[in-house]
Legacy VTK file of the C-alpha trace (Angstrom):
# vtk DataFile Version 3.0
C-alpha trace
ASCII
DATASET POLYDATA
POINTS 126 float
15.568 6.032 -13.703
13.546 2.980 -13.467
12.813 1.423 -9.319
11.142 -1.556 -8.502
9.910 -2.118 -4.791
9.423 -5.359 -3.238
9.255 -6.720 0.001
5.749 -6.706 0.586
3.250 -8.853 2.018
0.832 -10.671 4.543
1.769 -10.319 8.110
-0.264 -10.217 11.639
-0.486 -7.210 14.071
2.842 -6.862 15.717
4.844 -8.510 12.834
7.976 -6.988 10.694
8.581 -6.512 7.191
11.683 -4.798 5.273
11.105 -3.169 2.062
13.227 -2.855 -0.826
13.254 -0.233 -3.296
16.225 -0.975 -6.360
17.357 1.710 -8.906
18.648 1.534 -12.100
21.162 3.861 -11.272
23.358 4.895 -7.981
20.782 7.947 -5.589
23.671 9.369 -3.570
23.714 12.431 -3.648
21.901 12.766 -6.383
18.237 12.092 -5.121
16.717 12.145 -1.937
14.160 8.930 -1.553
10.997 8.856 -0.210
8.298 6.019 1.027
4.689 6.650 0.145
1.992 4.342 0.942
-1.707 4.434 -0.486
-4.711 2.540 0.917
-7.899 1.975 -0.921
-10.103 5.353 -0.904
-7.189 7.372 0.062
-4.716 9.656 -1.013
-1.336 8.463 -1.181
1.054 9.455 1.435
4.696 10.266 2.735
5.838 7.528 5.048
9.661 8.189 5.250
12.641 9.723 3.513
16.463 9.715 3.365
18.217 13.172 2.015
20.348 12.995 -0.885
23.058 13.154 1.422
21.517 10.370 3.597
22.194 11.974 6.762
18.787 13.634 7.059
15.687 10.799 8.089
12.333 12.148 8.169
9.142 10.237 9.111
5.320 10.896 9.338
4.176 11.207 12.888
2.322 7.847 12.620
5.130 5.443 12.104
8.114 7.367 14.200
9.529 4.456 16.747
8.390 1.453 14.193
9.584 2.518 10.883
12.758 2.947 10.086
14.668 3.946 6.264
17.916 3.672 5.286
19.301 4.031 1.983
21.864 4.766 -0.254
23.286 1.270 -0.938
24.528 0.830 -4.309
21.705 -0.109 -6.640
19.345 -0.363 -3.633
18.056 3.331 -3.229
15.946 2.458 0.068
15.213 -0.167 2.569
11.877 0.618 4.926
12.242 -1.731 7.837
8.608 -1.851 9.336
7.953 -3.315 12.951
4.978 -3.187 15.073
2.770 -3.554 12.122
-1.100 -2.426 12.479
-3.878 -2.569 10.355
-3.839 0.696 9.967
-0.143 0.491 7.742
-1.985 -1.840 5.358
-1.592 -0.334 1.787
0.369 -0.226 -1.530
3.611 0.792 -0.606
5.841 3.171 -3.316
9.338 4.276 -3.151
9.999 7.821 -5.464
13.032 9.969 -6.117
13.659 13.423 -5.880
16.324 15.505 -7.603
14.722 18.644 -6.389
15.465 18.310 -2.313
18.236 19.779 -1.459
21.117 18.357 0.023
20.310 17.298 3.413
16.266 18.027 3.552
13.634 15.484 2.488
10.406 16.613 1.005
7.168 14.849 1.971
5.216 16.349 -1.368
4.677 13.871 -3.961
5.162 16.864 -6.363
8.640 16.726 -5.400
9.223 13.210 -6.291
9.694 12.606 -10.530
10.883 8.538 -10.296
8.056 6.299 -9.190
8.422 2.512 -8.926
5.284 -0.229 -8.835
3.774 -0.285 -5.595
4.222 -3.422 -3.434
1.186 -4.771 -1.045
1.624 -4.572 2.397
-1.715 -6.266 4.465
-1.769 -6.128 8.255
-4.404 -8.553 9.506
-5.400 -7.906 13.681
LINES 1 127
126 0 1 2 3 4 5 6 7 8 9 10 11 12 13 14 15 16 17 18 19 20 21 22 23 24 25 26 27 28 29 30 31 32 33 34 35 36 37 38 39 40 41 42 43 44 45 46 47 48 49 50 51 52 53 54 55 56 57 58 59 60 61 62 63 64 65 66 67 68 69 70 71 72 73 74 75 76 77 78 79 80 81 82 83 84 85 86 87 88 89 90 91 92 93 94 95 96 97 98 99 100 101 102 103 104 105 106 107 108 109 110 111 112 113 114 115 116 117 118 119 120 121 122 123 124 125
């Protein structure tokens, strides 16, 4: 399975992005997908995920009320809309797939997560 996210780029405090992440192949109910994001000296980290069955939405504590995933759309496997950007969000943004989650959980491990698409920049500037 090949994914490729875009979306990214420069944006002031308080502004909005969307991020796309497009599969080679249809993720219902076959994967769950996940949003990682890692900034420079740090370990990359969950963001957001949609169950394979894409009822289940699960967020880190950090970006509840601003972030929100959705997913599931033909070839597109993920979109992460973003609002009420900080600095602190700033980072290479990845969207992964898991065929190990079960049907309606979503794992925040990046051990879980076997697809991996080229990061996309995201830079908040206060």
């Amino acid at each position: 399975v090949q994914l490729q996210a875009s979306g990214g780029g420069s944006v002031q405090a308080g502004g909005s992005l969307r991020l796309s992440c497009a599969a080679s192949e249809r993720t219902f109910g076959t994967y769950a997908v996940g949003w990682f994001r890692q900034a420079p000296g740090k370990e990359r980290e969950f963001v957001a995920g949609i169950s394979k069955s894409g009822r289940k939405l699960a967020y880190t504590e950090s970006v509840k009320g601003r972030f929100s995933i959705s997913g599931h759309n033909d070839r597109i496997a993920a979109y992460l809309q973003m609002n009420s950007l900080q600095s602190e969000d700033t980072a290479v943004y990845y969207c992964a797939l898991s065929s190990v989650s079960r049907w309606d959980s979503v794992s925040s491990r990046t051990s879980d997560y076997a697809y991996w698409g080229r990061g996309t920049q995201v830079t908040v500037s206060s």
